[in-house]
MIMARDREN-31608 format. One line per 3 residues: number of its first residue (from 1); for each residue x, y, z negated of C-alpha. Coordinates in Angstrom, 1 decimal, m for minus. Layout:
<kelums>
NUM	X Y Z | ...
</kelums>
This chain:
<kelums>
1	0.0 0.0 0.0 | 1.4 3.6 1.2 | 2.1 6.0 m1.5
4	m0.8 8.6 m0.9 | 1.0 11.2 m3.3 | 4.0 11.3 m1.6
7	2.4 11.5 1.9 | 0.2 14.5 0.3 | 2.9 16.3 m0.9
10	4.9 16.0 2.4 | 2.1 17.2 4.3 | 1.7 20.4 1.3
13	5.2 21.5 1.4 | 5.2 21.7 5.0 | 1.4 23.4 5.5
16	2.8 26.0 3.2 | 5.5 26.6 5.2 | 8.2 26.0 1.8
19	12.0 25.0 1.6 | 11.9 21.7 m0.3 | 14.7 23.7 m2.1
22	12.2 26.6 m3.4 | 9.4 23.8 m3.9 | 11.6 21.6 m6.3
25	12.7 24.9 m8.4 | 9.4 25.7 m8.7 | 9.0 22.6 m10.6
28	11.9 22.7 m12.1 | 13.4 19.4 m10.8 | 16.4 19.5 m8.2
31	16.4 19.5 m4.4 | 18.1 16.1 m4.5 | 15.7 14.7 m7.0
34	12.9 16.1 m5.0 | 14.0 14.6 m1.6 | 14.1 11.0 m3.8
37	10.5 11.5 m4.3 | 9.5 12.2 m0.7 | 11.8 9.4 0.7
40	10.4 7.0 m1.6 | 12.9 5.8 m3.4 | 12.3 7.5 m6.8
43	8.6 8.4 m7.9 | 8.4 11.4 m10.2 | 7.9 10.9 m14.0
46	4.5 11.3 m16.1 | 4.8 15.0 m16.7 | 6.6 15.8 m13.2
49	3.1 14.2 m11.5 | 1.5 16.2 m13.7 | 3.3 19.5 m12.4
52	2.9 18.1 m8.8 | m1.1 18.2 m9.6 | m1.3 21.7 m11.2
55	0.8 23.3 m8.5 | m0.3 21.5 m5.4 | m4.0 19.7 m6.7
58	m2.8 16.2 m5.7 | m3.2 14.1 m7.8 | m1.2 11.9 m10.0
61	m2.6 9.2 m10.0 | m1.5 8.4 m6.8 | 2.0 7.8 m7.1
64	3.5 4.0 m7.3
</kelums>
């Protein structure tokens, strides 16, 4: 099953027209650490979803 968070917040970052550089400082995580998440090969913690979902509305539930 596809990650539906991680597809979301692709498709967010790039609607708004954001570096993923000023995205992840806005949540206060790294670029690199960001770019994990999008790839797939890290999925944000518990409170990092949670920032995801304030700033974006996506929700966290959908990570894996």
């Amino acid at each position: 099953m596809e990650n539906t968070s991680r597809i979301a917040l692709a498709q967010h970052i790039k609607a708004e027209k954001m570096k993923k550089k000023d995205f992840a400082e806005m949540l206060g995580v790294s670029a690199s650490q960001l770019s994990r998440w999008l790839s797939g090969t890290a999925v944000p913690d518990r409170i990092s979803r949670k920032f995801v979902e304030f700033a974006t509305g996506i929700s966290a539930d959908g990570w894996q």
